[in-house]
N, C-alpha and C positions, 0 to 999 in steps of 0.2 A: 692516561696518555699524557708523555709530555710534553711542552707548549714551547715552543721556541720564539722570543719575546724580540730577536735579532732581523728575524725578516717580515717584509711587506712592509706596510704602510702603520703609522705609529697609531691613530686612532681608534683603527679596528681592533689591533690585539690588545688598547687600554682599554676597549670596550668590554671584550669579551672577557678579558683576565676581572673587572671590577665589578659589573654585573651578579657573579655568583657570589666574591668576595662582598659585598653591600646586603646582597638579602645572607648571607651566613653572617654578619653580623646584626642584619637584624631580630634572627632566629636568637641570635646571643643572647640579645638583650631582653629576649623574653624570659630565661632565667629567672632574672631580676626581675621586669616586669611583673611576670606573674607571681614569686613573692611577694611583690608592693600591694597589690589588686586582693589577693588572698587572703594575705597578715588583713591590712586595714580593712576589707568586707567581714572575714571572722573573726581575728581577735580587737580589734580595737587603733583607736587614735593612738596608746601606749605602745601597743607591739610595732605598729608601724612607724613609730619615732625609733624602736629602739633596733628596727632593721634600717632605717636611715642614717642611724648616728655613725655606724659603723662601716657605712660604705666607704666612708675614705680612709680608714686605717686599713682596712682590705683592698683597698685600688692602691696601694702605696705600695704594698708587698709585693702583690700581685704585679704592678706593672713595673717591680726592680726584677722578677724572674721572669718576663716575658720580655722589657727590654733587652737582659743578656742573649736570651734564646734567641730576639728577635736578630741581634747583632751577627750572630752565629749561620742566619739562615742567609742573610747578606754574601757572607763567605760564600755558602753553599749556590747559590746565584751565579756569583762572579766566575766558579769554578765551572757550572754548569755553562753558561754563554763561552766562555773559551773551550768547550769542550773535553776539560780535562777530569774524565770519568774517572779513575783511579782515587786523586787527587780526593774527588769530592766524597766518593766513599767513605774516606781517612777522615775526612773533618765530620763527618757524618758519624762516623761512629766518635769519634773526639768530642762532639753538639751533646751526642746525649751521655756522654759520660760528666761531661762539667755542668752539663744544665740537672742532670740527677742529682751531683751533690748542691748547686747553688739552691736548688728546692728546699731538700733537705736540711739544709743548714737556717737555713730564711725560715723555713717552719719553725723548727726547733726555739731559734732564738724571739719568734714573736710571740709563739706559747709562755715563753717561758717569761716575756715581761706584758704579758695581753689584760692583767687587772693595773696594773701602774699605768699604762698609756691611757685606759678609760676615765681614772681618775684626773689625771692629765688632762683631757679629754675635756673634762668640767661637764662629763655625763651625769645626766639627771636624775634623781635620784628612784624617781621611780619609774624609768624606764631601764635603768641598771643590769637590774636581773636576765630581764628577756636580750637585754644586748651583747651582756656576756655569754648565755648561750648560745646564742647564732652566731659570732665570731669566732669562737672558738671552735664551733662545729665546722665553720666554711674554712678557717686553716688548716685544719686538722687534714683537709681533702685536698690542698692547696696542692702536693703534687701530680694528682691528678689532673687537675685544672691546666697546670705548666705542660704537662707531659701532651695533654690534648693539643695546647695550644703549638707546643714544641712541631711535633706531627704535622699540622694545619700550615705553618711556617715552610718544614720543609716540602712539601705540595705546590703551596706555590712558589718556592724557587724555580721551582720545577716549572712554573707554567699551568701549574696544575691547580684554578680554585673552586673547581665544581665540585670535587670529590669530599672536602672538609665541607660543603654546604649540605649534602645529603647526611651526613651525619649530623650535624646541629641540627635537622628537623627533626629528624626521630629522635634526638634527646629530649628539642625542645618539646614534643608533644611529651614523651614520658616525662620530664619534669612536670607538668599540668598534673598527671595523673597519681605522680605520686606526691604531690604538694596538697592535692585534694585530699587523699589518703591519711596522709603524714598529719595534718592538721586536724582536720577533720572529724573520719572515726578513730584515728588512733590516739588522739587528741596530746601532740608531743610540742603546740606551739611553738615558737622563733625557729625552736632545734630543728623541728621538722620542716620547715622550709630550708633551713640549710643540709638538712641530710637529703632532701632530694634532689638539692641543686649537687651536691657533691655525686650521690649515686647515679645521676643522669650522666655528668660531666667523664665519669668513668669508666662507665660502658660506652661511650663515644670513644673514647680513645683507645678500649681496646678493639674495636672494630674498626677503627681507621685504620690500628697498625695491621692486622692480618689483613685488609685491603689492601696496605699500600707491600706486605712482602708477596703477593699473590700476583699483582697487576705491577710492579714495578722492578723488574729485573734489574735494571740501572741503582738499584737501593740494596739490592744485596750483598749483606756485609760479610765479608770471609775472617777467618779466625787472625790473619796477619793487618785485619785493617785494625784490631782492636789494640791501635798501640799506641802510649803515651807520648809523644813527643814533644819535650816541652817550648822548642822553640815556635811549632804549631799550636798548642796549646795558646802563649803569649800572645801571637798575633789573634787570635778569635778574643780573646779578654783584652785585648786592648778596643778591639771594635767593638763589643760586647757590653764591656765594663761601662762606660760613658754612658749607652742606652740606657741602661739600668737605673744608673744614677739619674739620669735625667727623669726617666719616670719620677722616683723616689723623691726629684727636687717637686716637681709639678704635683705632685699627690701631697707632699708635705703644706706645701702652699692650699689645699684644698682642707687637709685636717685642721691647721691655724684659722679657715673659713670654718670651719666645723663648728670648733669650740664659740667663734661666736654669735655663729646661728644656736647654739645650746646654750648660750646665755639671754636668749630672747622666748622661752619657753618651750613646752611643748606642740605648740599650735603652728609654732615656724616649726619648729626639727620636723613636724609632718610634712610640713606644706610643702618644704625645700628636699623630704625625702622624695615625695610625687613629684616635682617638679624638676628634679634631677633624674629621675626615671625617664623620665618622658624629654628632656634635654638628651639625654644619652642616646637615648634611640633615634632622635635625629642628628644627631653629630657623628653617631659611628656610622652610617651611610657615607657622608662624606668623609668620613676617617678612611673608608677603603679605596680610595682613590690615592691617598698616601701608601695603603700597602700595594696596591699593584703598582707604585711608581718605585717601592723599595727593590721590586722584583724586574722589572723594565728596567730599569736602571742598570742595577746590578749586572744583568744579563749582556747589556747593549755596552754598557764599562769593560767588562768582562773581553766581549768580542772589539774591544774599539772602536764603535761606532757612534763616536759622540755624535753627529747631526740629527741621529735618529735620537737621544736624550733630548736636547734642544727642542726638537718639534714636539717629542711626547709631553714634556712639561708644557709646552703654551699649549698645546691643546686640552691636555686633560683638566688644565685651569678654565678655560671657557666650558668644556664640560659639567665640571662643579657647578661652577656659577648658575647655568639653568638650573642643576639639581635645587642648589640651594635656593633660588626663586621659587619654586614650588613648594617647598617645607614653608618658607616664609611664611607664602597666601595660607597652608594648612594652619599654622602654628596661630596666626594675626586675628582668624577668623573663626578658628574651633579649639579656641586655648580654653576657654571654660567648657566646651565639653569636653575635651577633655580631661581637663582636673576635675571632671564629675564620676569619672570612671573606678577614681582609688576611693573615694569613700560615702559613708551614705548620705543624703542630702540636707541631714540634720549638722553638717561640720559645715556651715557654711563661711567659716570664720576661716578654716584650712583650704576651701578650696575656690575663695576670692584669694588668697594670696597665691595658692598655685597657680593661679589665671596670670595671676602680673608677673609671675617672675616667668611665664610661658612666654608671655607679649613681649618682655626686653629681648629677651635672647635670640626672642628668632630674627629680628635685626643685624644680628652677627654674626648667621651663621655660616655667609658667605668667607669673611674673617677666618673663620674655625677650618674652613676646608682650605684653602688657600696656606695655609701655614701648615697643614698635615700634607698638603702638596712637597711644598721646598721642602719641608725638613726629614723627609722621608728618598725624596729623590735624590738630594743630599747624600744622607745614611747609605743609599744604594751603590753610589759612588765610593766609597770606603772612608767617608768624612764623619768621623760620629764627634769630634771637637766642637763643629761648629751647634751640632742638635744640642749639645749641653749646654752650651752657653743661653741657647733662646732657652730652654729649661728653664737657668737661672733666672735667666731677666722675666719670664711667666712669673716664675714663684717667685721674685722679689717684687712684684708688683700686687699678687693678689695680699702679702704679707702687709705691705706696708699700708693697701685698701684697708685690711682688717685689722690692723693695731689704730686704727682711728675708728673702725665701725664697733668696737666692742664697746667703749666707753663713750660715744656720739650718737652713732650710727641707727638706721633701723632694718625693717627687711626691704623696705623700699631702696633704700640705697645697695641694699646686700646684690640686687638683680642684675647692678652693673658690674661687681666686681671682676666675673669672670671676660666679660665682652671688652673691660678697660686692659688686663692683659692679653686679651687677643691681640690685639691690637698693637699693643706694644711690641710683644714676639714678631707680629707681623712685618711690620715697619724694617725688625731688625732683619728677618729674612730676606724680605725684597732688596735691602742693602748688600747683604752678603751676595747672594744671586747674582744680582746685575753687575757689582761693580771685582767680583773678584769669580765666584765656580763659574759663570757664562762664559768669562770671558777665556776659560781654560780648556772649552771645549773645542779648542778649535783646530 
């Protein structure tokens, strides 16, 4: 059913729209998760360095084809609060013709230079092997991954975020089951954690789409919708294209963190793969307060009804803030057990450092949602100029952190890197906000 984000009162339907969106990402992030807990409980300290190493050249790809997508669903938003059913159809079948080839093309080309960027990389030499096979296997599926998350996008333009969360559980459990499998008896290491995140991720998406042509009559695309029209085309890639990149800048800036956490051995690239696991899963909680404001937005732009954007941003900011209070006291207070969880109690050198880089960050995480707030409510508005630029200024701050921590630096320092570009990006958001998009809504 879908969710009209234009009427009532702004609190309750940012409640109800992020609630489903918050636990569907955190079903996500068990993915990951449970690779991290599996690699490092069966194969070792190596396999699990050498599935950490490569999370950030796969969050870089990954989030330049989910930006585009995400840009695209923005569209689809805007069209749906104004009511212009036709319309949204045409960009709708337009979403997955340009998000099919940007997959495609984004595959292809990081296959085809995936052993030069590891060397790059300044990957180590013996976690190598297991790292090129699980990158390669989680690319190779990478349209999958888009195509699900494409789906789940347009849902909630729609209003609609419960329906992509029932499917992230049942993948997430089958992912457990065949990650158990995969590893296990059929003993296929790295790969086999990535062949059942990819086969998990796949049958999600084909079950989201026959849900969504079964229950979603307003999505049915007729043979005249499927047409290329380029001056429609332009306008989605211009909104589009920005997101994309900005990922690509923000993830760039995390692989230059990569390389030189992999110049400080194996015992950090664990510690910082656990400890980004377990970052991530509290962050994308409050990440989805940014997607339901992409879609709130959108919807409420769409209809013209700035005051209702206005209210929804300062409230779903007070919102955050308790959330992020609570992960704080979890994070502050069971940061060592939890980096007890990825590996056995004999790594106690990997999971004292997982504990402190747990204890910086959840100081920030208030930081972290506050800035997926604005730049998302932003983007909803059809501003995706101003998201790339905080991009930038992210990744030129984590950049310029790590061209001084590689040849100085230690992991103790490495804990602030991320929360000192929070920070920064933040700063500049609060500026843009108050002093120029607030003042326009009026």
């Amino acid at each position: 059913m879908t969710n009209d984000l234009t009427s009532g009162k702004p609190l309750p339907a940012i409640i109800r729209m992020s609630l489903p969106i918050m636990a569907g990402n955190l079903f996500q992030q068990f993915y990951g998760m449970t690779d991290t807990i599996i690699v490092g409980r069966f194969l070792g300290r190596n396999a699990l360095a050498a599935v950490g190493s490569t999370s950030s050249l796969y969050n870089m790809i990954l989030w330049f084809a989910n930006g585009v997508a995400g840009g695209f669903a923005i569209i689809l938003a805007q069209k749906f609060g104004a009511k212009r059913y036709r319309e949204l159809r045409q960009r709708l079948a337009l979403s997955i013709m340009l998000s099919a080839a940007t997959s495609l093309l984004v595959t292809l080309f990081s296959l085809l230079f995936i052993r030069q960027t590891l060397h790059l990389m300044n990957t180590p030499a013996e976690i190598y092997p297991d790292a090129e096979r699980y990158i390669v296997t989680v690319l190779a599926g990478l349209t999958a991954t888009v195509a699900y998350n494409m789906a789940a996008s347009v849902l909630r333009a729609l209003g609609d975020s419960q329906t992509p969360l029932f499917f992230l559980i049942f993948s997430s459990v089958l992912n457990i089951g065949l990650d158990l499998l995969f590893i296990g008896p059929l003993g296929w290491g790295t790969a086999g954690a990535a062949r059942a995140t990819v086969l998990a991720q796949t049958i999600s998406v084909l079950l989201c789409v026959l849900y969504m042509r079964k229950r979603y009559p307003i999505l049915h695309l007729k043979k005249s919708d499927w047409t290329f029209v380029p001056g429609d085309a332009a306008q989605m890639l211009k909104l589009g294209l920005p997101l994309g990149f900005m990922g690509v800048l923000t993830a760039s800036g995390i692989i230059i963190l990569q390389v030189a956490i992999n110049s400080f051995g194996a015992a950090s690239v664990a510690a910082y793969a656990a400890a980004n696991k377990v970052e991530t899963l509290f962050t994308f909680p409050l990440g989805a307060y940014g997607m339901t404001m992409s879609s709130f937005c959108g919807q409420n732009f769409g209809a013209k009804k700035y005051d209702n954007i206005r209210k929804g941003i300062r409230q779903c900011i007070l919102l955050m803030c308790c959330n992020a209070l609570v992960f704080m006291v979890v994070l502050e207070t069971a940061g060592d057990m939890i980096a007890g969880f990825f590996l056995s109690s004999a790594d106690a050198e990997v999971i004292s450092l997982t504990a402190e880089y747990l204890h910086v960050i959840a100081l920030f995480l208030p930081v972290f949602g506050f800035i997926m707030i604005l730049r998302s409510s932003i983007q909803g508005m059809g501003n995706a100029v101003v998201s790339t630029l905080n991009g930038i200024l992210e990744s030129v701050v984590r950049v310029l952190w790590t061209m001084w921590l590689i040849p100085y630096g230690s992991f103790h320092q490495l804990c602030y890197v991320n929360p000192t570009a929070w920070i920064m990006a933040a700063l500049m958001m609060l500026g843009v906000y108050e002093f120029r998009i607030r003042r326009s809504l009026r």
